[in-house]
C-alpha positions as CSV (number, residue, x, y, z in Angstrom):
1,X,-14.4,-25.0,-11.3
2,X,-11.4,-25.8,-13.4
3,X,-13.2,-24.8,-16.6
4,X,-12.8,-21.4,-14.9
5,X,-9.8,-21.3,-13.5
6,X,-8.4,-22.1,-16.2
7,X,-10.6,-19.0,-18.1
8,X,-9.1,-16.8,-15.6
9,X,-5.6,-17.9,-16.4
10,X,-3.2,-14.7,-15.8
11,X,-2.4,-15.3,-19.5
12,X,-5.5,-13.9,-21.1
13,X,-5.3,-11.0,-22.2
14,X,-7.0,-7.8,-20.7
15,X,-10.4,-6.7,-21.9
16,X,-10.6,-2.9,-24.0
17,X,-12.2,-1.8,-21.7
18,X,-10.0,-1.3,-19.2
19,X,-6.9,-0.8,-21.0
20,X,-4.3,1.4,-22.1
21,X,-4.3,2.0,-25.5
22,X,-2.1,-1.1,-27.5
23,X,1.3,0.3,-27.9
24,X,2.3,0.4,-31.3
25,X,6.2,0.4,-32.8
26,X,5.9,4.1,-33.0
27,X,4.8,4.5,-29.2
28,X,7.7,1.7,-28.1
29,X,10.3,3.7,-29.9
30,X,9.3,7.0,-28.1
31,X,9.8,5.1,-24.6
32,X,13.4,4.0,-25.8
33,X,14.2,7.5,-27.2
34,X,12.8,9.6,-24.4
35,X,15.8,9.6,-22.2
36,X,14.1,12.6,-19.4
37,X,11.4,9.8,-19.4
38,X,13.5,6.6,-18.9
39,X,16.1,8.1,-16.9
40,X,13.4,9.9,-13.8
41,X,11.7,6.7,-13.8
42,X,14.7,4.3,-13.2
43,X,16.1,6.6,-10.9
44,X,12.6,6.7,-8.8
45,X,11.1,3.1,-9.8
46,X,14.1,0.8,-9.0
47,X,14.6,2.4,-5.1
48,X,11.1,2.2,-4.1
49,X,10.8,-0.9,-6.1
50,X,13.4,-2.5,-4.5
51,X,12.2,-1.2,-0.8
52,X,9.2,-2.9,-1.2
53,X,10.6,-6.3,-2.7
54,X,12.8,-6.4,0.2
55,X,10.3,-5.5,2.3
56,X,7.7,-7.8,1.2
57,X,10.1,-10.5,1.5
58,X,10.7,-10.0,4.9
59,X,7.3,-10.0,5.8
60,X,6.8,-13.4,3.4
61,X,9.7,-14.8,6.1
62,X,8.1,-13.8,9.4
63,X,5.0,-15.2,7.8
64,X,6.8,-18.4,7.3
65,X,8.0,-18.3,10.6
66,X,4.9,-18.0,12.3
67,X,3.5,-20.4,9.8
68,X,5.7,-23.0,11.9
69,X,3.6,-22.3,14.6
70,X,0.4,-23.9,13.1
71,X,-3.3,-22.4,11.9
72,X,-4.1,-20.4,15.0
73,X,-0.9,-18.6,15.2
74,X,-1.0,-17.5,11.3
75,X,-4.6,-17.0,11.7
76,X,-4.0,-14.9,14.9
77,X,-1.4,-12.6,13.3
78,X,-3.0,-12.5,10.1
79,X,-6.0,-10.8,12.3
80,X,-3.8,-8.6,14.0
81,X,-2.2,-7.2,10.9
82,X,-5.5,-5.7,10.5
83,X,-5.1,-3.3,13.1
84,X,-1.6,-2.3,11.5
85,X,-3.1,-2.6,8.1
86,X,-6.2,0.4,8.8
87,X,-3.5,2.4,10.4
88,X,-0.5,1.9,7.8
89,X,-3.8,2.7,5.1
90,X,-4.5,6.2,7.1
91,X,-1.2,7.3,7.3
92,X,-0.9,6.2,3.2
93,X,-4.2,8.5,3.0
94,X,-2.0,11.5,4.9
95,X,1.5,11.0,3.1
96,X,-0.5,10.7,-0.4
97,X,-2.1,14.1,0.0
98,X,0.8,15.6,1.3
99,X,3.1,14.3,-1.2
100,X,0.5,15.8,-4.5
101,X,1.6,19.3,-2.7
102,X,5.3,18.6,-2.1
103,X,5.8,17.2,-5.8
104,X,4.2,19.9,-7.3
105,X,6.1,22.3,-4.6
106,X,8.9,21.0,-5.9
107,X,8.7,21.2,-9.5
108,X,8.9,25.3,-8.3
109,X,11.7,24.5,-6.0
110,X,9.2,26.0,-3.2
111,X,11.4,24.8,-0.1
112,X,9.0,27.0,2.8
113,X,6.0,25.6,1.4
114,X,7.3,22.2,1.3
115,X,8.1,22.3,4.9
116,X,4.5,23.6,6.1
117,X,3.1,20.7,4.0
118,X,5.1,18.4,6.4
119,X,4.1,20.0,9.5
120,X,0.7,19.2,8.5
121,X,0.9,15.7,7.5
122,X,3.3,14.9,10.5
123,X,0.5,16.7,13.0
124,X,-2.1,14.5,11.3
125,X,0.2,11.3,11.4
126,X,0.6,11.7,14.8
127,X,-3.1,12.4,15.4
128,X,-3.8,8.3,13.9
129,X,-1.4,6.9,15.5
130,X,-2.3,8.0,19.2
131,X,-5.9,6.6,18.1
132,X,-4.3,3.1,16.5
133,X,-2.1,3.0,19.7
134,X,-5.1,3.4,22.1
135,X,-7.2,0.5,20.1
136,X,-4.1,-1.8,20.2
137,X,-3.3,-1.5,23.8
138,X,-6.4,-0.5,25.7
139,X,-8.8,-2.6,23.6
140,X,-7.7,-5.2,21.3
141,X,-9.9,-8.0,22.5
142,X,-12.9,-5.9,21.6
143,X,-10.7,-5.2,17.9
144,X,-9.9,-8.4,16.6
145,X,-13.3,-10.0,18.4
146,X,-14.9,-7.8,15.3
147,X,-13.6,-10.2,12.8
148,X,-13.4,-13.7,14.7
149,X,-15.3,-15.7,16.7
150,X,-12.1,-18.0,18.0
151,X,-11.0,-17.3,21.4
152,X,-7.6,-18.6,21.1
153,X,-7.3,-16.6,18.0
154,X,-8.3,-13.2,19.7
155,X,-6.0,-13.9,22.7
156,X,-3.3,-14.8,20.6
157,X,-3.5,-11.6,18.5
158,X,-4.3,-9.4,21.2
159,X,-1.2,-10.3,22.5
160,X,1.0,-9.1,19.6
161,X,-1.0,-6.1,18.9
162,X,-0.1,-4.9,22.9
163,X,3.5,-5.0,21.9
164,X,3.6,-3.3,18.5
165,X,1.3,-0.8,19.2
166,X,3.8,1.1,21.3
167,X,5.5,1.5,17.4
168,X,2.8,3.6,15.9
169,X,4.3,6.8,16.4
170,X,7.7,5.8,15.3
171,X,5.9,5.0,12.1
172,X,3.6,8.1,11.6
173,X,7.1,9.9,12.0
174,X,8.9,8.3,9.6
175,X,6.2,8.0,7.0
176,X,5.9,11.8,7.0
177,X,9.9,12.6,6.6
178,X,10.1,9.8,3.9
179,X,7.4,11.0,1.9
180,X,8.6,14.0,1.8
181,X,12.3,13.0,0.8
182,X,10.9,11.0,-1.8
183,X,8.3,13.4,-3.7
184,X,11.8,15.8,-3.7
185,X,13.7,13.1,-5.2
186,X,15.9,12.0,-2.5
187,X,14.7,8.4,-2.3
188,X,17.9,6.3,-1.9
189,X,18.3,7.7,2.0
190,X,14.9,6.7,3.4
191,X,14.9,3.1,1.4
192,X,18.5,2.2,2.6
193,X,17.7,3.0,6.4
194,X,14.3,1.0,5.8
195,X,15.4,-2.0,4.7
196,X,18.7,-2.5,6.8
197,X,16.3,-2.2,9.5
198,X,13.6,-4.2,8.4
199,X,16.2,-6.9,7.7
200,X,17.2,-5.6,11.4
201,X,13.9,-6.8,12.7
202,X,13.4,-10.1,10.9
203,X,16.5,-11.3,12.4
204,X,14.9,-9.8,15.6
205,X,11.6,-12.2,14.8
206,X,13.5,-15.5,14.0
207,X,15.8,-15.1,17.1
208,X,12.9,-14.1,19.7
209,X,10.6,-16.6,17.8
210,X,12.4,-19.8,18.2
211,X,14.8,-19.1,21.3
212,X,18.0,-18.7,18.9
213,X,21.4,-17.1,19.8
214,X,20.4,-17.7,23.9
215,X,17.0,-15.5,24.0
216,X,14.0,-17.2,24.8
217,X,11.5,-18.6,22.7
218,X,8.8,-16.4,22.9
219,X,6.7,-17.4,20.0
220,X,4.7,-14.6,18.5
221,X,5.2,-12.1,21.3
222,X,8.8,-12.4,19.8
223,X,7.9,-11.4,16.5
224,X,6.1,-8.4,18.0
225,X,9.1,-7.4,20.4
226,X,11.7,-7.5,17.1
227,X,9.3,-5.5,14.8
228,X,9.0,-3.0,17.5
229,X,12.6,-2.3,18.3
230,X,12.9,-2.2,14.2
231,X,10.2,0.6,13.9
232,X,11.9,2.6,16.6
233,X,15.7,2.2,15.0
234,X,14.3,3.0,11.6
235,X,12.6,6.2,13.2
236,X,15.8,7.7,15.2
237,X,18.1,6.9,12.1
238,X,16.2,8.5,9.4
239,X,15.7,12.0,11.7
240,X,19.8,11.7,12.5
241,X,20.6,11.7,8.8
242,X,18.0,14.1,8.0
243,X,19.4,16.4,10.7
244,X,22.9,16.1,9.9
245,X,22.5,16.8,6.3
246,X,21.9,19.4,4.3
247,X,18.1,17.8,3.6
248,X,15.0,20.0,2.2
249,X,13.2,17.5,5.1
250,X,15.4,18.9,7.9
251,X,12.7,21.5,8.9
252,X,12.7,23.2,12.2
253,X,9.9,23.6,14.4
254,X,9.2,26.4,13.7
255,X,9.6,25.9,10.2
256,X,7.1,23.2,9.9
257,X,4.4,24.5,12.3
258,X,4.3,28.0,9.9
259,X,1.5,27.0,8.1
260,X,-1.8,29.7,8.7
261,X,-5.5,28.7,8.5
262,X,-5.3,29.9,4.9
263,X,-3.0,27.3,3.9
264,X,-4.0,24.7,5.8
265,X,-7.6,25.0,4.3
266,X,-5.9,24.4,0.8
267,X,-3.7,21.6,1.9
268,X,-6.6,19.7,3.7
269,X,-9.0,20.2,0.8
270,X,-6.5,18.3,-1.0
271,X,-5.6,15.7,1.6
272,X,-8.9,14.9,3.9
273,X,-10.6,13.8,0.5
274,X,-7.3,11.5,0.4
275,X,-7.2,10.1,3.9
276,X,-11.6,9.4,3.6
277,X,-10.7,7.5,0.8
278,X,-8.0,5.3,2.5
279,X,-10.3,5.2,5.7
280,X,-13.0,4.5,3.6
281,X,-11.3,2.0,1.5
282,X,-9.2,0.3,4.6
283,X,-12.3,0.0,6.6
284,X,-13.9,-2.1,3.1
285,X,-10.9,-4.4,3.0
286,X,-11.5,-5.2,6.8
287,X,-15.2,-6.1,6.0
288,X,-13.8,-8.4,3.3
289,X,-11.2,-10.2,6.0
290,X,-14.2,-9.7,8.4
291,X,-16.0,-12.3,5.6
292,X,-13.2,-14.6,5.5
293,X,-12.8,-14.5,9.0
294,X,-17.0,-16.4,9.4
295,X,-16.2,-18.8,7.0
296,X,-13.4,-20.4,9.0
297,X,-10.0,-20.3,10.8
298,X,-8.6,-21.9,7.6
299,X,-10.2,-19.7,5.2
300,X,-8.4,-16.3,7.4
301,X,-5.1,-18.7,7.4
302,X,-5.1,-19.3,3.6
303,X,-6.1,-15.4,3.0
304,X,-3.1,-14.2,5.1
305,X,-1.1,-16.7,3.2
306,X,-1.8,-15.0,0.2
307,X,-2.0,-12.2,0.6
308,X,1.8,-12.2,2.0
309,X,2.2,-13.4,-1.7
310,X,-0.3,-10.7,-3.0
311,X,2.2,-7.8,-1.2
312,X,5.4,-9.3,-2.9
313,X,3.4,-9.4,-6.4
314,X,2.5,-5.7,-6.0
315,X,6.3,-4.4,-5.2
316,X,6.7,-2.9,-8.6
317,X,3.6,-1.8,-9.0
318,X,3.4,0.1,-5.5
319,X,7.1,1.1,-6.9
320,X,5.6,2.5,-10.4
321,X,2.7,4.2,-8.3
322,X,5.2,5.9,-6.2
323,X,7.4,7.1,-9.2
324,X,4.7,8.4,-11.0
325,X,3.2,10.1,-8.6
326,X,6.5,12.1,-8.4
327,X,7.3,12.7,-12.1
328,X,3.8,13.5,-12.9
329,X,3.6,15.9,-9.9
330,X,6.7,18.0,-10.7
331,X,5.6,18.2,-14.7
332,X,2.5,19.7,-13.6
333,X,4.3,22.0,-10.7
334,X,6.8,22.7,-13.9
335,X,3.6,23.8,-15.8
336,X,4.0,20.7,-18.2
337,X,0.6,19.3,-18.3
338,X,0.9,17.7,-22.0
339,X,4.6,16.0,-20.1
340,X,2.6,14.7,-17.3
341,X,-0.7,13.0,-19.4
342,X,1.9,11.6,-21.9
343,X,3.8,10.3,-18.8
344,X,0.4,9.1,-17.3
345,X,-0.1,6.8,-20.8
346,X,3.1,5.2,-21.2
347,X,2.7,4.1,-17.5
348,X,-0.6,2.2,-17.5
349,X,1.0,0.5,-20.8
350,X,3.9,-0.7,-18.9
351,X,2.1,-2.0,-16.0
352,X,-0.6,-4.0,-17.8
353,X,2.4,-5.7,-20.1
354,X,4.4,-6.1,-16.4
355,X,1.2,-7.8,-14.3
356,X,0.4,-9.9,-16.9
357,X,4.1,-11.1,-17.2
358,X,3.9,-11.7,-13.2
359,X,0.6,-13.0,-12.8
360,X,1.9,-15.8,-15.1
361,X,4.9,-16.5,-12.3
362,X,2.1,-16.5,-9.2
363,X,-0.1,-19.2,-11.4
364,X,3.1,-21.6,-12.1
365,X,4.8,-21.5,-8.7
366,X,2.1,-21.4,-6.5
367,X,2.2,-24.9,-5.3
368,X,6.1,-24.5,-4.5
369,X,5.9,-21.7,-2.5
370,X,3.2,-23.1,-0.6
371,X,4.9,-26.3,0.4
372,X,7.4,-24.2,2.9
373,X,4.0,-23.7,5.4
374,X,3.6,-26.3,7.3
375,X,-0.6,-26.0,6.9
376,X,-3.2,-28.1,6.7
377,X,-4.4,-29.8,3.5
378,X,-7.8,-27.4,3.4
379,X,-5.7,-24.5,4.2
380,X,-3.9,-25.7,1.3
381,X,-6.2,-26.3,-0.8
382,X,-7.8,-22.8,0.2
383,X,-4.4,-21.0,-0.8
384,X,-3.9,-22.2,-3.8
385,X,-7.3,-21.3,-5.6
386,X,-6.7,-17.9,-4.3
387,X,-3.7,-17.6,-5.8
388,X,-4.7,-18.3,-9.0
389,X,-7.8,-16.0,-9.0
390,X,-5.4,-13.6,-7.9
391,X,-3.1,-14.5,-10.7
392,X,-5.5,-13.8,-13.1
393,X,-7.0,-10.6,-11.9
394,X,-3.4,-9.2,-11.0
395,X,-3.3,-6.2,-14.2
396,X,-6.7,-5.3,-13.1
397,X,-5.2,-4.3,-9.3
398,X,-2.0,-3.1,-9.9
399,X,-3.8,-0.6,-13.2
400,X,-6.3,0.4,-10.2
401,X,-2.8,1.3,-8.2
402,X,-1.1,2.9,-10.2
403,X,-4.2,4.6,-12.1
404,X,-5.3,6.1,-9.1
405,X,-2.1,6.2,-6.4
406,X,-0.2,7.6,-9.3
407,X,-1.8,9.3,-11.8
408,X,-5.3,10.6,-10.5
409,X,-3.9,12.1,-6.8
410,X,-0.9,13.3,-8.2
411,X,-2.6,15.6,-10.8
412,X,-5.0,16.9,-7.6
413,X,-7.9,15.1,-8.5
414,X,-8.6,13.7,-4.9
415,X,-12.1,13.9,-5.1
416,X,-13.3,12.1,-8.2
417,X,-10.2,9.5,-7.6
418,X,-11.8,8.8,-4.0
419,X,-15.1,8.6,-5.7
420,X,-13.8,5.8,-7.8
421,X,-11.9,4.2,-5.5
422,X,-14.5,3.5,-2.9
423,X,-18.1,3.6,-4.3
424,X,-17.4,0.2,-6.0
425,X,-15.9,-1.7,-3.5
426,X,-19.1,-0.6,-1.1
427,X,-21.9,-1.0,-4.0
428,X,-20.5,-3.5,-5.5
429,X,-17.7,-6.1,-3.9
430,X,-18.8,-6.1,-0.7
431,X,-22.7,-7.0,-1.3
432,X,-21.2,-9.5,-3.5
433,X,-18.9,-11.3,-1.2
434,X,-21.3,-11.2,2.1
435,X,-24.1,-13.1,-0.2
436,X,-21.8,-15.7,-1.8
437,X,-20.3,-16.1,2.1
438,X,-23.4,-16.1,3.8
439,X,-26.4,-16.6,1.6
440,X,-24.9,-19.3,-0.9
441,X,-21.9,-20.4,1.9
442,X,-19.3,-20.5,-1.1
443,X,-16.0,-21.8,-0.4
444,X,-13.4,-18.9,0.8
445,X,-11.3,-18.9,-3.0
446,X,-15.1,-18.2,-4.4
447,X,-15.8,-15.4,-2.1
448,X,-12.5,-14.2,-3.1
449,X,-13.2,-14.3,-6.8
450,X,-16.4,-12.0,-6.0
451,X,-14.1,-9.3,-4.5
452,X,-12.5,-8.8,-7.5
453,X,-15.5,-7.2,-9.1
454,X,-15.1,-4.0,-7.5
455,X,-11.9,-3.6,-9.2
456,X,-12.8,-4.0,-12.5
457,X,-15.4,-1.5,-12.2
458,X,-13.2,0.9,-10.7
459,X,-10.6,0.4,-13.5
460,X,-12.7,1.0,-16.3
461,X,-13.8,4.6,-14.3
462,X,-9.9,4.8,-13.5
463,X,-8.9,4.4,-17.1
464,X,-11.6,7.1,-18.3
465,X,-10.8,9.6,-16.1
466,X,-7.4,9.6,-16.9
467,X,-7.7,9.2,-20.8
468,X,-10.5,12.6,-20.4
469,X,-7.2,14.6,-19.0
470,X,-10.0,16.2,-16.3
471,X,-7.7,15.1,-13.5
472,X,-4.7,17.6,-14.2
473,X,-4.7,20.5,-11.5
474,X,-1.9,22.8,-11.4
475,X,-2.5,22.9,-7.5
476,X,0.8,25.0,-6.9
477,X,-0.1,27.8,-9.2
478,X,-3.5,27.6,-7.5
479,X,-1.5,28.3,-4.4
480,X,0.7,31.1,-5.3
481,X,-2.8,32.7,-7.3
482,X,-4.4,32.8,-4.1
483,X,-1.3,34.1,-2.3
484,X,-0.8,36.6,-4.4
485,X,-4.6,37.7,-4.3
């Protein structure tokens, strides 16, 4: 077992076959010099990038709160993030679709068109969460009973998932307007509201956790009553300075609700492939906590553990995705297709050089960050061969993210990219993990190790695709083709 860890280490470097061409003096001197290049991406990457590293933060300290609250607690929330997690992965599958259109929209400066596409993604936003909502507080029992068999587990998750699931709409509505700010652009507004109230909310969870500044203590029903007033606050706030600004977003009613069958065939061929594939893909995650969730209490504990870590690994990565999904989209909007594949290289460079870099960190420091839970030593144990499989297979997940997220939807190649995305991860990681877990009754890090397969077949199909060029669709000039026809 050490003999591989150590063969796994996040220092070894990543196989030819699913990576980016090696970037030569010649290629490194073109990123330097290519100041459109350098300056979009800084101006896009660092905002998103810092949302989500503030973001993930604050999830890693309501983690550690509840961690204080022993195995069942983190177990218990860990579980009920999964309802959050299928729905947050839906609306992803809606704002990703949405946002291919709007970038490209807006490489034409197509404001009308911009603002049907976020009628449609809000309509269908809306449409998951009242479905999420109805699972959360109708049914949760019968939810969470899918992946545990611990009672005190269920109840304790069913509990928190009552309170946050009034916050699902507030979230479909937000994700819809942000999206569309930042596929225009504007990305400094939507990150700035989210993360003062975000920090808003953990203050909310350690104060309603622990009983501090005279509430009560209401243990994990606190952290659900915080995160719910912070969804709402971030959802009125973002609409009030969308409204009272001068914002492409700020769309009337009418405005928004003008798209025909017509259009809305176009826009859904683009997006349903989209939101199948994050259904799909969601619903395949589930089945691998569903795994983790028959081996053990502390095998879902050490999982939620770190995968808390995982989420604050992936910030610039999810950050990168975002950004190229933009810059790429408007080149190809901007009839720049040579722009958008040359953009689409230099970015799979710079995020295997970057996960490799931060795999390295995870593998050193896992053991510190670790000792602020106050867990058990198999849970222990548990989360910290995880975290170095993780460590090691980091590039491979954040190439898949960006590859795919970034590069594949953004040039409208939702079909083939959903096709890559999932059939693995069914045909492949799945089987894998349910025979080690059940058939062989490998130890929790093992089965984890066996999940990972899935994505190195997907990035080697990933990193084809995108090096063939067969993914660049100018989807706007299909649309104003068709139009004019």
């Amino acid at each position: 077992m050490r003999a591989f860890f150590a063969f796994s280490s996040p220092l070894v470097p990543p196989s030819p076959l699913c990576s980016p061409l090696n970037p030569s003096p010649q290629t490194m001197r073109t990123f330097l010099h290519d100041e459109e290049f350098l300056g979009t991406l800084l101006k896009l990457w660092f905002p998103i990038a810092l949302q989500q590293l503030i973001f993930s933060l604050l999830n890693l300290l309501s983690m550690m709160m509840i961690g204080q609250l022993g195995d069942t607690t983190v177990a218990a929330f860990g579980l009920a993030a999964q309802i959050g997690f299928l729905f947050q992965l839906f609306l992803f599958g809606v704002s990703s679709g949405s946002a291919i259109f709007v970038a490209q929209f807006w490489g034409k400066h197509d404001v009308k068109n911009i603002r049907r596409v976020l009628g449609v993604s809000l309509t269908l936003g809306l449409i998951g969460a009242a479905f999420f909502a109805f699972v959360a507080l109708a049914i949760p029992e019968f939810a969470l009973g899918i992946y545990s068999t611990d009672r005190a587990v269920i109840a304790l998750g069913s509990e928190y998932l009552r309170i946050v699931g009034v916050g699902y709409p507030a979230i479909a509505i937000t994700t819809s307007y942000a999206v569309t700010l930042r596929s225009t652009g504007n990305v400094r507004l939507p990150v700035t509201i989210s993360v003062i109230s975000l920090g808003l909310g953990v203050a909310l969870n350690y104060a309603l956790i622990f009983g501090q500044f005279g509430l009560p203590a209401l243990g994990i029903r606190g952290s659900a009553i915080g995160t719910l007033i912070a969804r709402w606050l971030e959802c009125a706030w973002l609409l009030a300075m969308i409204y009272t600004r001068a914002s492409v977003a700020a769309a009337s009613a009418r405005e928004m609700f003008a798209f025909d069958a017509a259009f809305t065939r176009r826009v859904l061929k683009t997006i349903l492939p989209v939101m199948v594939n994050e259904i799909v893909w969601s619903t395949g995650i589930s089945t691998y906590n569903l795994i983790y969730g028959r081996i053990g209490t502390e095998a879902v504990a050490a999982v939620s553990i770190a995968g808390t870590i995982e989420n604050l690994a992936y910030v610039p990565f999810v950050g990168l995705a975002n950004a190229a999904a933009v810059m790429i989209g408007n080149r190809i909007g901007a009839d720049e297709e040579h722009k958008a594949f040359a953009y689409a290289k230099r970015l799979w460079q710079i995020v295997v050089l970057l996960a490799i870099g931060i795999g390295g960190i995870i593998f050193v420091s896992a053991d510190s960050i670790l000792g602020f839970y106050k867990i058990d030593a198999a849970t222990h144990s548990f989360a910290r061969n995880i975290l170095t499989v993780m460590a090691g297979g980091l590039w491979i997940k954040a190439s898949n993210i960006v590859l795919i997220v970034g590069v594949l939807r953004a040039g409208g190649d939702a079909r083939v990219s959903a096709i890559i995305d999932v059939a693995p991860l069914w045909l492949i990681g799945i089987p894998l993990a349910a025979i080690g877990a059940f058939v062989f009754g490998l130890p929790v890090y093992w089965v984890y190790l066996l999940t990972l397969s899935d994505e190195a077949v997907k990035c080697s199909l990933a990193g084809w695709r995108m090096l063939s060029k067969k993914w660049i669709t100018n989807l706007a000039q299909q649309h104003r083709q068709t139009s004019a026809a």
